[in-house]
C-alpha positions as CSV (number, residue, x, y, z in Angstrom):
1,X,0.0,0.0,0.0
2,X,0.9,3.4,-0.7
3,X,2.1,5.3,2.2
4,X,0.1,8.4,0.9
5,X,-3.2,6.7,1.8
6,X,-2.9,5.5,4.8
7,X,-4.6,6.6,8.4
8,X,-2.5,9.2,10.0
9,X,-4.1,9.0,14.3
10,X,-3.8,12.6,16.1
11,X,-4.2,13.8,18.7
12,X,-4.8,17.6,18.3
13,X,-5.2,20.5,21.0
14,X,-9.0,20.5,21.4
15,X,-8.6,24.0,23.6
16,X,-6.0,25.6,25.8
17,X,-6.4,24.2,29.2
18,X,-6.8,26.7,32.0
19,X,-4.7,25.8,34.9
20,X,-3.8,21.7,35.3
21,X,-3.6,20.2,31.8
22,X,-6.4,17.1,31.2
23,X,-7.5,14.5,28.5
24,X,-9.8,16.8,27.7
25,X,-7.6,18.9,26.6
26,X,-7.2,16.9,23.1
27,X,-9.1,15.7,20.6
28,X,-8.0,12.2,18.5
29,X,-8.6,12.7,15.1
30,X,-7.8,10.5,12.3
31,X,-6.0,12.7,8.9
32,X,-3.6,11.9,6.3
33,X,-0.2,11.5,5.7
34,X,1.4,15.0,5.4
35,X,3.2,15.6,1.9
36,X,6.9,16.5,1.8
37,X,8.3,19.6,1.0
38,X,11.8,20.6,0.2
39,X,14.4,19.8,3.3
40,X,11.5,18.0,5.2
41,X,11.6,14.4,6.6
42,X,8.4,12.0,7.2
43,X,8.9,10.1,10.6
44,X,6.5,7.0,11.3
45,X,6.4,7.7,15.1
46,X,8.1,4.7,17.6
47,X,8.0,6.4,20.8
48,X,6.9,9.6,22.8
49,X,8.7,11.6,25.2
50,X,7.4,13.1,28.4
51,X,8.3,16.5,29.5
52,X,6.9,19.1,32.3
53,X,7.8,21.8,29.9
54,X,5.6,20.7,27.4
55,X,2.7,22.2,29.4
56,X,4.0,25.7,29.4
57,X,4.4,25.0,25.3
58,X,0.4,24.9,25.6
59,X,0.1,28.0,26.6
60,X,-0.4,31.6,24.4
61,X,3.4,32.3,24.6
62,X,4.4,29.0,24.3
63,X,7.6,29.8,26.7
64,X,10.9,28.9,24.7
65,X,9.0,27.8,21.9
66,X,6.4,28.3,19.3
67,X,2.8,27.6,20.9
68,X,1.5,24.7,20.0
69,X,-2.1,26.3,18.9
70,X,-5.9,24.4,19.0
71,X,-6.2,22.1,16.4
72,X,-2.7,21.3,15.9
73,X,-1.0,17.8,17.1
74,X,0.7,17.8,20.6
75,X,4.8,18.4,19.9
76,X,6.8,16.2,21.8
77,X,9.9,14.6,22.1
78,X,10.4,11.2,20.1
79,X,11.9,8.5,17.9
80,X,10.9,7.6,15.3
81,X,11.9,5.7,11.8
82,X,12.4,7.8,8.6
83,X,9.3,6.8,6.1
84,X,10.7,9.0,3.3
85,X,12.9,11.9,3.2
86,X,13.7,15.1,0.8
87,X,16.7,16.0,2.7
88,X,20.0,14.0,1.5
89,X,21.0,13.5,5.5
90,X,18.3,11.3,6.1
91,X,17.2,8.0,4.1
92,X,13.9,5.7,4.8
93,X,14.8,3.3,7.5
94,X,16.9,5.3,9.5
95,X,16.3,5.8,13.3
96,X,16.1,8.9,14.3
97,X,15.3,11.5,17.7
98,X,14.2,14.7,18.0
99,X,10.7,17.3,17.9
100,X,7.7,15.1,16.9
101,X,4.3,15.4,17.7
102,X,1.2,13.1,18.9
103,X,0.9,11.6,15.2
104,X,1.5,8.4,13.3
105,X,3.6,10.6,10.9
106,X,5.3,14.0,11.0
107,X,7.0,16.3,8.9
108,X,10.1,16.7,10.8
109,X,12.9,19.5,10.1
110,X,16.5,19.0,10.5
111,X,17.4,22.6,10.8
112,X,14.9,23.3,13.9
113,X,16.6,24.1,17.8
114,X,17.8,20.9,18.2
115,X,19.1,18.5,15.8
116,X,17.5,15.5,14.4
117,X,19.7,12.6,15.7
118,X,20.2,9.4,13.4
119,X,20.1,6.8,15.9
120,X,23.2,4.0,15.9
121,X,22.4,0.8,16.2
122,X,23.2,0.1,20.0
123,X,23.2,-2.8,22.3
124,X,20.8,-0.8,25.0
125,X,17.0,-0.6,24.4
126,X,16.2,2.4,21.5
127,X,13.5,4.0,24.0
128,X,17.1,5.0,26.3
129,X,17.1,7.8,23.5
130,X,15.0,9.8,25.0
131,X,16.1,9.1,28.8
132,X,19.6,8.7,29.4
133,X,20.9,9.8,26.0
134,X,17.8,12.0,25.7
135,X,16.7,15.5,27.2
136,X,17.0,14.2,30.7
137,X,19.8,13.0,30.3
138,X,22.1,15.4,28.8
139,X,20.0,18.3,30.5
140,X,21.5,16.4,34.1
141,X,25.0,16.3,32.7
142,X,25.4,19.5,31.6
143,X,23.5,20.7,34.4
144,X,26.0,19.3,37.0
145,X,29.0,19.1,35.1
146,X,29.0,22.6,33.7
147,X,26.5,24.6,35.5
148,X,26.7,23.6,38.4
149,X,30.5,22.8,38.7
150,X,30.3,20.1,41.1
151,X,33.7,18.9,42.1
152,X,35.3,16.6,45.3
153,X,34.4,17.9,48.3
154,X,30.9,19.2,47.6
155,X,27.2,18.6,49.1
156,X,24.7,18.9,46.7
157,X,20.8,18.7,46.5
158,X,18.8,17.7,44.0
159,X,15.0,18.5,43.7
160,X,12.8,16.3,42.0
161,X,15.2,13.9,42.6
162,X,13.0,10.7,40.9
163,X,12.3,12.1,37.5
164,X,14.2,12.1,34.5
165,X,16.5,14.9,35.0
166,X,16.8,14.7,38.6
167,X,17.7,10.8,39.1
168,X,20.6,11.3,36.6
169,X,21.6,14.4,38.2
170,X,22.2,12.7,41.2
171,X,24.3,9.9,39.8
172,X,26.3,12.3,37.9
173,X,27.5,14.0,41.0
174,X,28.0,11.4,42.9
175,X,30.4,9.9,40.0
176,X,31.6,13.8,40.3
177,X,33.2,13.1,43.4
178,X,30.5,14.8,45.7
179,X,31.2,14.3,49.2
180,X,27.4,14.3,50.0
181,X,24.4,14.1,47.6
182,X,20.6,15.1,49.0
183,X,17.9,14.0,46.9
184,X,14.0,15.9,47.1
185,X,11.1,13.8,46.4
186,X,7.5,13.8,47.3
187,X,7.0,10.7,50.1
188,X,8.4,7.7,51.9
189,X,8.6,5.4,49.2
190,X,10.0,7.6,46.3
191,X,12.3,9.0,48.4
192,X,13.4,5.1,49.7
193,X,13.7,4.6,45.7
194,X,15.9,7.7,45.3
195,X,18.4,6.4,47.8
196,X,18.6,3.1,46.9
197,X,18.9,3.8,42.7
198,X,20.6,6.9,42.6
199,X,23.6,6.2,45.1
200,X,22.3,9.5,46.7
201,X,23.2,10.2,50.7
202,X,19.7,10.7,51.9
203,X,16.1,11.9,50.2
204,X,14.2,14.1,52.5
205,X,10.8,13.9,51.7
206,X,9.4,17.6,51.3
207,X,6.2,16.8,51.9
208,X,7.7,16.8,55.9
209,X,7.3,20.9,57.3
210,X,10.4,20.2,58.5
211,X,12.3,19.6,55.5
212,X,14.4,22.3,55.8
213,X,15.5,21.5,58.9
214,X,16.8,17.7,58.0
215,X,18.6,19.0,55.3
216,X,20.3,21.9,57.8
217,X,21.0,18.6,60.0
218,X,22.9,17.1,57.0
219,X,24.7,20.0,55.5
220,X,25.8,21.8,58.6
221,X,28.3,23.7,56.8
222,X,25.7,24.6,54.1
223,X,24.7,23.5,50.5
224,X,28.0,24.3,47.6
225,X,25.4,23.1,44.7
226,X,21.8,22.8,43.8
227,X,20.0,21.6,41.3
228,X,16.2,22.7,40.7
229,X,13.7,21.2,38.9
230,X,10.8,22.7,41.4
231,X,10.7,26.4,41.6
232,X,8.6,28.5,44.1
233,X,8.6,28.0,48.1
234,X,11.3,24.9,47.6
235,X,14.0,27.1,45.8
236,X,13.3,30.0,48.5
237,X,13.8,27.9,51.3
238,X,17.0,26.4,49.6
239,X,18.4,29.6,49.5
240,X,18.3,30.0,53.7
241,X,20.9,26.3,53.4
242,X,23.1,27.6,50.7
243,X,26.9,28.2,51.6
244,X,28.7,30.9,51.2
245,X,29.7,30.9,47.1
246,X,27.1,28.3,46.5
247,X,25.8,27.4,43.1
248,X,22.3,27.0,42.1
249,X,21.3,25.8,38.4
250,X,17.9,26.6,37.4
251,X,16.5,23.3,35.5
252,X,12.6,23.9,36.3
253,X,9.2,24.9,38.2
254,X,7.2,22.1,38.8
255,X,6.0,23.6,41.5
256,X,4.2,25.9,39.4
257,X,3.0,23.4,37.1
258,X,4.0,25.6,34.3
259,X,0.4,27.0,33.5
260,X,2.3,30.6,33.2
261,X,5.5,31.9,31.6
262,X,5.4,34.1,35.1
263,X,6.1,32.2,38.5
264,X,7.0,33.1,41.7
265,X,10.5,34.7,42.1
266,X,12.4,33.7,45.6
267,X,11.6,36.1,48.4
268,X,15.0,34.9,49.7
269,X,16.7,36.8,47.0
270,X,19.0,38.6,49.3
271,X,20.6,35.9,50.3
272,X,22.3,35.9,46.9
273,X,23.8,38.9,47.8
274,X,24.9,38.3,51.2
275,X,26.5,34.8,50.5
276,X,27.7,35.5,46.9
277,X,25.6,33.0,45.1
278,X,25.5,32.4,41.8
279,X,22.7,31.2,40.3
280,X,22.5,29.9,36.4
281,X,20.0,28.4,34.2
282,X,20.0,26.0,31.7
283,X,18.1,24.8,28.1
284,X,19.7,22.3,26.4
285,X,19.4,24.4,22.9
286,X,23.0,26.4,24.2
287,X,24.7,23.0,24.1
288,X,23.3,21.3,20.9
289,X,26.5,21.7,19.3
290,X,28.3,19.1,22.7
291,X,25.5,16.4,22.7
292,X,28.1,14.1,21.1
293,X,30.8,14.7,24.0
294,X,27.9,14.5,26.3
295,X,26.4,11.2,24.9
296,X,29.5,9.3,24.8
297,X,30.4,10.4,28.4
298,X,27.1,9.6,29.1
299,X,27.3,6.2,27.1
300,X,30.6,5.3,28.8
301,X,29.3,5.4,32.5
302,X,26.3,3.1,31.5
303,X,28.6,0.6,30.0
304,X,30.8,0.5,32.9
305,X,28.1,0.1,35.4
306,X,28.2,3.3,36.8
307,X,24.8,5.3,35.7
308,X,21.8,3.7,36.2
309,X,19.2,4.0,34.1
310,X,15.3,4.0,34.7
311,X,12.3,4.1,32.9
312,X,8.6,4.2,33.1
313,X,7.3,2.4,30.0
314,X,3.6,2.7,28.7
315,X,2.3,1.2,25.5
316,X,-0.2,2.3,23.1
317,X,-1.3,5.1,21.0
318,X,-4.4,5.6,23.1
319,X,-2.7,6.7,26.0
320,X,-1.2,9.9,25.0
321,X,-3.3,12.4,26.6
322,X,-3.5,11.0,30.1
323,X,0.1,10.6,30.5
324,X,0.7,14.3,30.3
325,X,-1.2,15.5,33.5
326,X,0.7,12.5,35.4
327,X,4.2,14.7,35.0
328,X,2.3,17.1,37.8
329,X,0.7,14.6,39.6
330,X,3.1,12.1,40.7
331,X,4.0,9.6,38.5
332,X,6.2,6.4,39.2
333,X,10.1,7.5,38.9
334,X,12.2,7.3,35.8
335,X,11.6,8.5,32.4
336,X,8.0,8.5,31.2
337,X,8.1,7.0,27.4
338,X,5.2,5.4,25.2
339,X,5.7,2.8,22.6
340,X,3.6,3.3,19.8
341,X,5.4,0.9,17.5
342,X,8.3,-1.0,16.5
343,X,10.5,-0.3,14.0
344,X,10.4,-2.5,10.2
């Protein structure tokens, strides 16, 4: 059969949502495959990615990128395998990575923020390529490595410390040489998982009013580096427990559940002044040009042993729209994927 004429599933923004994101949100609709023009490539979609920022990409500014406006598919992270291609880089049957959206088949660019990767094959599973060799992924390693700094010596906390992003981050500085490594997660048992996958210290579970306090008790000389995926009251009472010259990396604001480009800025601020902090923030566009030196850093410490990696795996099409509000909501730790097919 001629690829032309087959069903092309979709699920389009039905309306913008107005505070938490729902299934009701979208709309499945069944369409065609898109034609080609010149430079674009036709992806037959393998897996989705799931992101907190895609929420804020839902909204009328659309944050760091375009909006994503009603009636159009939902964008996300993906993999997928090249169906036909009018760009000489990229040849049906290729693996590749990169923007997709909530469709069988997209039109994918190869000059957009971040590059469309051609997948090797590999010995690990391909869904890894958007985890550990994904966003999360290279997001935690810059984040720590170059951001943040963190070198032999240091104590570090990590917020968010079970998702994507933050479970890596805590690896990586461990395997930095940390001296102490504090993970932040939301209850008993996801902080008990932090501590026993991520090699981290301790996971205070900030759901406790006393979280500050326990951290306090386990930093006594204060906090060198931390790394935020939360936002709001969390970062201001982080920067009460920073040390002197401290360094804070700006990764996200859950907390705010990114239904606004505006959040709420630290009341705390002084405390940058007074102890010299520095605080940075990060978007993996600025270091598109080092994902290669990233991924086979990356790739080496899984091979040795030393990065674990964890996913949350879901299958089928159908699911797409209710996994989104679970990124606010507390879903199980790891890297949220969906298989959607295999490749041919």
């Amino acid at each position: 059969m001629n690829i032309m004429t087959k069903t092309n599933r979709q699920w389009i923004l039905k309306r913008r949502p107005v505070g938490a994101v729902s299934r009701e949100d979208f709309e499945y609709v069944e369409g065609t495959v898109p034609a080609l023009r010149d430079g674009d490539v036709l992806v037959r979609a393998l897996y989705f990615g799931y992101d907190a920022s895609q929420r804020i990409w839902l909204t009328d500014d659309g944050g760091y990128m375009q909006p994503i406006m009603p009636g159009e598919p939902m964008r996300c992270m993906g993999i997928g395998q090249v169906v036909d291609s009018l760009n000489p880089d990229y040849a049906p049957g290729d693996l590749v990575e990169g923007f997709m959206s909530w469709q069988d088949y997209s039109i994918v660019r190869a000059d957009g923020p971040m590059p469309l990767r051609q997948l090797p094959k590999a010995d690990f599973p391909l869904s890894w390529n958007l985890g550990v060799f994904g966003v999360g992924g290279l997001t935690a390693y810059f984040g720590v490595v170059d951001g943040l700094k963190v070198k032999p010596g240091d104590t570090v906390v990590i917020s968010a410390a079970t998702g994507a992003t933050g479970n890596l981050a805590c690896q990586i500085a461990r395997l930095l040489g940390a001296k102490t490594v504090i993970g932040l997660a939301g209850g008993a048992e996801k902080c008990k998982w932090v501590v026993e996958n991520t090699g981290c210290d301790a996971c205070i579970d900030y759901k406790s009013p006393d979280w500050p306090s326990q951290i306090a008790a386990l930093a006594p000389e204060g906090v060198n580096a931390y790394f935020d995926n939360v936002g709001g009251d969390m970062l201001d009472e982080m920067l009460l427990l920073m040390a002197p010259l401290g360094r804070i990396l700006i990764c996200g604001a859950m907390s705010q559940g990114y239904t606004d480009v505006k959040v709420q800025g630290p009341t705390n601020y002084m405390r940058i002044c007074t102890h010299q902090l520095t605080l940075q923030g990060i978007l993996l566009f600025f270091y598109a040009p080092r994902i290669p030196e990233a991924a086979q850093q990356i790739g080496q410490w899984v091979m040795e042993g030393k990065l674990r990696v964890s996913e949350n795996r879901q299958e089928g099409f159908e699911k797409a729209p209710d996994l989104l509000p679970t990124m606010f909501t507390g879903k199980d730790p790891g890297k949220l994927v969906l298989h959607i097919a295999d490749p041919v």
